[in-house]
N, C-alpha and C positions, 0 to 999 in steps of 0.2 A: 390768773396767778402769774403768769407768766410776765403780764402789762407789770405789773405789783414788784415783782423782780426786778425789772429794767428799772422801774422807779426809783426803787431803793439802789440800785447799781447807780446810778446817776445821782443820788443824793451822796452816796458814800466819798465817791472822787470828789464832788464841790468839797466837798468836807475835809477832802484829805489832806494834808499838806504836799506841798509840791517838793517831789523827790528831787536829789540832789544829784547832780550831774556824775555819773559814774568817776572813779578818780580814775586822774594819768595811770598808764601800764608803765611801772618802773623799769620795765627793761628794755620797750618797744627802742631801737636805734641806741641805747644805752653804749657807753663805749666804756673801756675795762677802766677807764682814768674816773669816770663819772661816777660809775657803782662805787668803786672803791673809795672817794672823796664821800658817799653817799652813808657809804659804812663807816668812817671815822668821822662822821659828824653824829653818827646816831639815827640817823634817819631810814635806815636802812639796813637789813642783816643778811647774813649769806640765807637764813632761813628761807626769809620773804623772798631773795633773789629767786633763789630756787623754786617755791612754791609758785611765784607769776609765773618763770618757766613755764611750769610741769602746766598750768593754765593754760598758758598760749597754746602747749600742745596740744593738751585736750576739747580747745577750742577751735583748733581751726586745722589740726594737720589731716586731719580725715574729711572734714567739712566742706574744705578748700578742693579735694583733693590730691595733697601734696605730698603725703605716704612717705614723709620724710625720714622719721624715726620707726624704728621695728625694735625696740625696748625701750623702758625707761626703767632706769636701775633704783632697785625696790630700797636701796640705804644712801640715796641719795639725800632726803632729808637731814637724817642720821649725819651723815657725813658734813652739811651743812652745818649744824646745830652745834658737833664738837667743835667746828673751825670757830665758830660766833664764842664760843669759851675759852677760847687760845685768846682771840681778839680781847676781850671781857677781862682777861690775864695780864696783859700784856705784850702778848707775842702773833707778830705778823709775817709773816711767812717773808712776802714781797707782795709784789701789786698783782698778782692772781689768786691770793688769799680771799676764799671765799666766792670764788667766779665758777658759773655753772659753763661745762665746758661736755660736747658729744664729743662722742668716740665712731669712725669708722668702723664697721662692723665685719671687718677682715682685723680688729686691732685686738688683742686679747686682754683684758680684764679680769680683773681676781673678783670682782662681784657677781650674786646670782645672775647671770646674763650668758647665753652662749653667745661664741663666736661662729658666725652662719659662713659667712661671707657672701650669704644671701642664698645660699642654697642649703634645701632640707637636709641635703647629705650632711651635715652638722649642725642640724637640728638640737643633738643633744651635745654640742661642743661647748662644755661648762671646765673648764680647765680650770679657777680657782687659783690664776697666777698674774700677775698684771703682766702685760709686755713695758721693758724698760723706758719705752718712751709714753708710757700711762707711770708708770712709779713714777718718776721724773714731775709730772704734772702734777702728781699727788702729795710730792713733798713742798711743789710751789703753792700748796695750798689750794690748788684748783678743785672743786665741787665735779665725780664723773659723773653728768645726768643721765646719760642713757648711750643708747647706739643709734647710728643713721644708717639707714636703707643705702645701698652700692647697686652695680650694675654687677650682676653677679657675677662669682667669682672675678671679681675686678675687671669684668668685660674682655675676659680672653676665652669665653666656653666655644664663642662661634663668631666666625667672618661676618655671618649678617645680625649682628645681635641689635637688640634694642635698646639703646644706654638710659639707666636710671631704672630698669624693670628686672628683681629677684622673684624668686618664689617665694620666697619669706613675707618681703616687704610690699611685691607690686609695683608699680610702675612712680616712682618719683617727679613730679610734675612741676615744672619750671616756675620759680617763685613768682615771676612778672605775667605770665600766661600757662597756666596747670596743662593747656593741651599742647605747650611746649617741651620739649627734651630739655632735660636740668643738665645734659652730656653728663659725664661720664672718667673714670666709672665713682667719683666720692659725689655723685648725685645727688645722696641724702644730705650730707655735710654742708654744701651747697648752698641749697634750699633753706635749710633749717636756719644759717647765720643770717641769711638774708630776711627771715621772716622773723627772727629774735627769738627764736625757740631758744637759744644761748648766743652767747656774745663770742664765744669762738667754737671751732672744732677743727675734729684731727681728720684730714685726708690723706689717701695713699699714693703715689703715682709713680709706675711703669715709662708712660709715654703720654702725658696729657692729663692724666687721671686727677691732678690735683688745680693746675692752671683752666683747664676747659669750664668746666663747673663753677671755678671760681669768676669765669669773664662771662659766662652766661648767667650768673645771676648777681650778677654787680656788685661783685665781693675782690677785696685783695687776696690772693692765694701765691705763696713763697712754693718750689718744688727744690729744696734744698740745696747746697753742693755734698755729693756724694761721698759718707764720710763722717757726717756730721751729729747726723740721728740714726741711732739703732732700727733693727730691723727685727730684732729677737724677738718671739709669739706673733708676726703680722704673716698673715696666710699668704704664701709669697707666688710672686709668678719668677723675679727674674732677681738671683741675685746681683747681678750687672746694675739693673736700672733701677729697681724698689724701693721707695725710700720717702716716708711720712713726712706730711709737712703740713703746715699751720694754715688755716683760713678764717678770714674776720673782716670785719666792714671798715677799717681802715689799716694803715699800713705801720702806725704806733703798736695797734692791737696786735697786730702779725708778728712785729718784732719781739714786743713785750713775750708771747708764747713761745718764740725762735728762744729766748735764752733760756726758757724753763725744760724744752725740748731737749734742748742740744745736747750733745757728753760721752763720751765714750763708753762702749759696752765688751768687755773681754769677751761675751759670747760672740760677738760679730765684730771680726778681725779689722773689717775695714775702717772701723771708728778709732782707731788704734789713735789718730790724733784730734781727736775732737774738742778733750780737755784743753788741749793747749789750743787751737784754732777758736775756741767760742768764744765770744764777746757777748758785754750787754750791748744787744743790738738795739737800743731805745734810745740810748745816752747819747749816741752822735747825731739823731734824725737835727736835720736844721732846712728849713727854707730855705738856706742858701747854699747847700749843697751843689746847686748846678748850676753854679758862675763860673762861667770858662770852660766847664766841662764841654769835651768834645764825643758828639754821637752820633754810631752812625745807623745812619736812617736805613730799612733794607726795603729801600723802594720795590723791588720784584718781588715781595713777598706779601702784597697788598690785597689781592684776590683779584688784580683790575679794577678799571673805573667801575664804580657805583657807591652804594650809601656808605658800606664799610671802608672805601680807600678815601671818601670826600670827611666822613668822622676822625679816619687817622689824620685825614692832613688839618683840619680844625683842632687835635690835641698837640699836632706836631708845635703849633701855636703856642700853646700853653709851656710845652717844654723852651720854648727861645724867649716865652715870658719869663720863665723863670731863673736868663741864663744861659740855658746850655748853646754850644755851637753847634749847627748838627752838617753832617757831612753823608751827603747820598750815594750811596751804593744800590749801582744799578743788576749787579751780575751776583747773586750770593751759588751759585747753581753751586751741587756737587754731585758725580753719581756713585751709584753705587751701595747707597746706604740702607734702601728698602732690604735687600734680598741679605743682605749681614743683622738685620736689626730680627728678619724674621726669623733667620736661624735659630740666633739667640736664645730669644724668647721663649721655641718652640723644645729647643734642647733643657734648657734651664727648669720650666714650668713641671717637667716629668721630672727631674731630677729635686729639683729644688721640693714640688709638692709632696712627693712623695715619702721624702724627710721629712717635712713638717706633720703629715699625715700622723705618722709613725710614734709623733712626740703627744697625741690626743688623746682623751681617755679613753676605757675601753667601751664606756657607751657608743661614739665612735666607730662604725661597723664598714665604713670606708676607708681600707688602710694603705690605699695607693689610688694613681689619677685611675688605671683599671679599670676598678674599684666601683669610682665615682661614675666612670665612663657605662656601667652596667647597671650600673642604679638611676642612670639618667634613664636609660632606654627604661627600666623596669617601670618606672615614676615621671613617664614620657606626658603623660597628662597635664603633671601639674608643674613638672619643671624644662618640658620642649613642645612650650603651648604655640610659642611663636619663633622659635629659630633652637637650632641643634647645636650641636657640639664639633664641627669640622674640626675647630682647633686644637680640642682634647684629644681627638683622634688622629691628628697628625703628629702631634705631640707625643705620643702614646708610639709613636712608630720611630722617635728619635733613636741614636744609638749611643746615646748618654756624654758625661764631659771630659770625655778620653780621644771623642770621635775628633781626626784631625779636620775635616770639613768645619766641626763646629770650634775648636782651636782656632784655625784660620779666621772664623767670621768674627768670632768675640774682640780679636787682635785688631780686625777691619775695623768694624764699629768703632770702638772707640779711640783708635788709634785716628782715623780718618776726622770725625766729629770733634774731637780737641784741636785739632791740627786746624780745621775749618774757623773755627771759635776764633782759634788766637791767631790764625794766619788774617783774618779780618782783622780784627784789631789792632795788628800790628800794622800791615797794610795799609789802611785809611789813618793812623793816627789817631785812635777814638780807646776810649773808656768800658763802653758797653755800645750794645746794637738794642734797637727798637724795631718792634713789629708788631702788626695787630697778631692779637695770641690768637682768635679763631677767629670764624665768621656769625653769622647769627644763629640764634638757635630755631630747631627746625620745628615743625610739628612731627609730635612722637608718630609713629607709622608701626602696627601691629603685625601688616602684610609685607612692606618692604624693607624693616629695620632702619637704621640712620641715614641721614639722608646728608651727610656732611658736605659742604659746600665755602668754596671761599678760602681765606685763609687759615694756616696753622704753623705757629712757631715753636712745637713743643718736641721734634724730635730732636735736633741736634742736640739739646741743653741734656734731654731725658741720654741718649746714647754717649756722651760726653762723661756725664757725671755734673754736669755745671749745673750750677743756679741761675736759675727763670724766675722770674717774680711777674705778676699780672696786678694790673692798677685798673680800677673802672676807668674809661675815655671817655666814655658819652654812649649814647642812646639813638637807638634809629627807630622809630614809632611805638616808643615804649618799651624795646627790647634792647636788655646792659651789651656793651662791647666791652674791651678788654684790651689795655697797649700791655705787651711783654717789653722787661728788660732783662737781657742775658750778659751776664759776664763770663769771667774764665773762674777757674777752679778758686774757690776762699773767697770768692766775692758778694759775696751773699749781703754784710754790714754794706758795701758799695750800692750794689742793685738797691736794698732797701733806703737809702740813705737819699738816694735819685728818684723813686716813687715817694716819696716822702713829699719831697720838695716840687714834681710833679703836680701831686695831688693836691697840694696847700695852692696851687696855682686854678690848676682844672674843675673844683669843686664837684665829680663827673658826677660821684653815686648819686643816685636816688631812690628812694624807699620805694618797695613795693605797693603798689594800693590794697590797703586792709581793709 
């Protein structure tokens, strides 16, 4: 019987006709210019966009082990489907009309979805309000498909944390090598653009949180100037430095999202000119942006000789291809900014959380860091499987934003770090500085946490208030680098204008292997 089977199993294939090659994945490397020419031709709808989406994910984020996303929001389709009847109408929002777009999972959203920030303690944080910098995306027509996995609570719970790993979500795994660090802490965000789970996402960043992630997995990532994008509903650590900002596989895509982002928000004072400061940041990108521009290069912040300083200096290439002069600077030292940055942070995150706490629903049973601090230890299992909470607990012991210690350091910080900024600038005669944004990504480590090494360009911009933008450079055995450009305060249209032109030169990205 069995022989009889196989017979017929072998007659049936001769018989069958020969299947037809699976079709292209409409979104694999898709860029927001492509979908969109894609959907006014017909060929394409926000529906379908999305449903490949929600495919990819379900195809390969668990499979790969990549634990990028920790929801996908249930009216997402929904959401899609009215956009495709506006189009149908007549009416098109701009060119993110119809674009499936993740949301960090410190961002709040009015859809079924809580806000975790990767820990159970908001578990049920279903607030039912967008934060203004998701409204914003929403009236550009952007598709919210879900949330990405973070390095919990935005990777300030502990000194030895391991970036990319929540309770919620797990450990987010490096889109080019999964048993790599995705850093930290928009981990998920990260990963997810790089693998086309969506054509962009929202990251958050303190100090790195948005540029690290985006150079480790060979993505553009902008970290705003401060000022520009709301803060309202994003589970904060620092009012000083916090502040969301755009990630996508090229630096058109980045921009295009920078002007849907941008605007001022009454709840958060510091936006106070954003309306007037924002531009379409798309409309100036030109190739020829960096003719004659002068840059200076920050030779001592390279990591030292090896593959990371020999890849900067092969992009530096690309940058005098396309123009720019560059001008070396040997000396950028400053001291003093460690121990004001950590004040900061440490005063702010108890003051700052604890307000946002306060505004959660009452499901919600953590209504201070305390709180959180007593629930970790209680739920020590399954939320301090591999590193504590030092920082909450130091935190926890500040004496709030009155304490003159911490007056003085907020003053330091950022008084120092601006002064740095444009004392170079001014100095060398340059436009903007370049530096590799970090070093390579490390293998994730359960027992020793991060294991960071090499370079990092992300503190002065982060304690400044200034705009950082990170551009793919190139590749060291198959793992993305990352060139930062930093400028002074409203430079943001500049920086993107010079990655632009950059990039149309360096060709750096490269896809993942799927």
């Amino acid at each position: 019987m069995k022989r009889l089977v196989s017979f017929l199993s072998i007659a049936i294939c001769l018989a069958s006709p020969v299947q037809a090659a699976p079709k292209p994945d409409p979104v694999r490397e898709a860029s927001v210019d492509q979908l969109q020419a894609a959907m006014t031709r017909g060929e394409l709808s926000a529906e379908a966009i999305t449903r490949a989406s929600i495919r990819r994910i379900e195809a390969y984020d668990k499979s790969r082990q990549l634990n990028a996303v920790i929801a996908l929001n249930p009216d997402a389709l929904a959401e899609a489907r009215a956009l495709d009847a506006e189009r149908k109408a007549g009416k098109v929002r701009g060119p993110l009309h119809g674009i499936p777009v993740l949301i960090k999972d410190n961002v709040e959203t009015r859809d079924a979805m809580p806000t975790t920030a990767g820990s159970l303690a908001l578990k049920d944080n279903v607030t039912g309000r967008d934060a203004p910098v998701v409204a914003r995306l929403r009236a550009a027509g952007a598709v919210i498909l879900g949330k990405t996995n973070l390095s919990e609570w935005a990777n300030i719970r502990s000194t030895r944390s391991m970036s990319g790993w929540s309770a919620v979500g797990g450990l987010t795994g490096n889109a080019y090598d999964a048993r790599r660090s995705a850093c930290g802490s928009s981990s998920g965000s990260g990963t997810a653009v790089a693998w086309s789970f969506a054509v962009l996402a929202v990251g958050t960043e303190t100090d790195g949180s948005v540029v690290c992630p985006s150079a480790m997995n060979g993505l553009v990532g902008l970290k705003p100037s401060m000022g520009l994008i709301s803060r309202t509903h994003v589970v904060p650590i620092s009012h000083s430095q916090d502040i969301p900002g755009p990630m996508g596989r090229s630096v058109r895509d980045v921009a295009l999202m920078l002007s849907a982002m941008a605007g001022s928000d009454p709840a958060d004072p510091v936006t106070h000119e954003a309306d007037v400061r924002k531009i379409d940041y798309a409309a100036g990108l030109s190739p020829d942006a960096l003719k004659g521009v002068r840059i200076g290069v920050l030779r001592d912040r390279t990591g030292g000789p090896g593959k990371v300083e020999a890849a900067f200096n092969a992009a530096l290439k690309h940058l005098e291809a396309a123009g720019a002069v560059l001008v070396d600077i040997t000396d950028s030292s400053v001291e003093g900014l460690d121990a004001a940055e950590l004040n900061v942070l440490q005063t702010e995150l108890k003051a700052d959380l604890n307000a946002y706490l306060a505004t959660t629903p009452a499901t919600v049973k953590t209504r201070t860091l305390s709180d959180v601090i007593a629930f970790n230890k209680t739920e020590a299992a399954r939320e301090m499987p591999f590193f504590g909470q030092e920082f909450f607990e130091a935190a926890e012991k500040t004496q709030g934003l009155d304490d003159p210690a911490y007056k003085a350091a907020a003053t330091r910080a950022k008084t120092f770090a601006r002064s740095h900024i444009d004392g170079l600038l001014s100095a060398y005669g340059v436009s903007l500085l370049v530096a590799p944004t970090y070093g390579l990504p490390w293998l994730s480590d359960e027992v020793n946490g991060d294991q960071f090494s090499g370079p990092s360009a992300s503190q002065w911009p982060a304690m400044s208030g200034y705009p950082h933008l990170t551009v793919p450079m190139g590749q060291v055995q198959g793992l993305p680098l990352g060139m930062s450009f930093i400028g002074t305060q409203w430079s943001d249209a500049n920086l993107l204008s010079a990655g632009f032109a950059f990039e149309q030169v360096a060709k750096a990205r490269v896809a993942p292997t799927q």
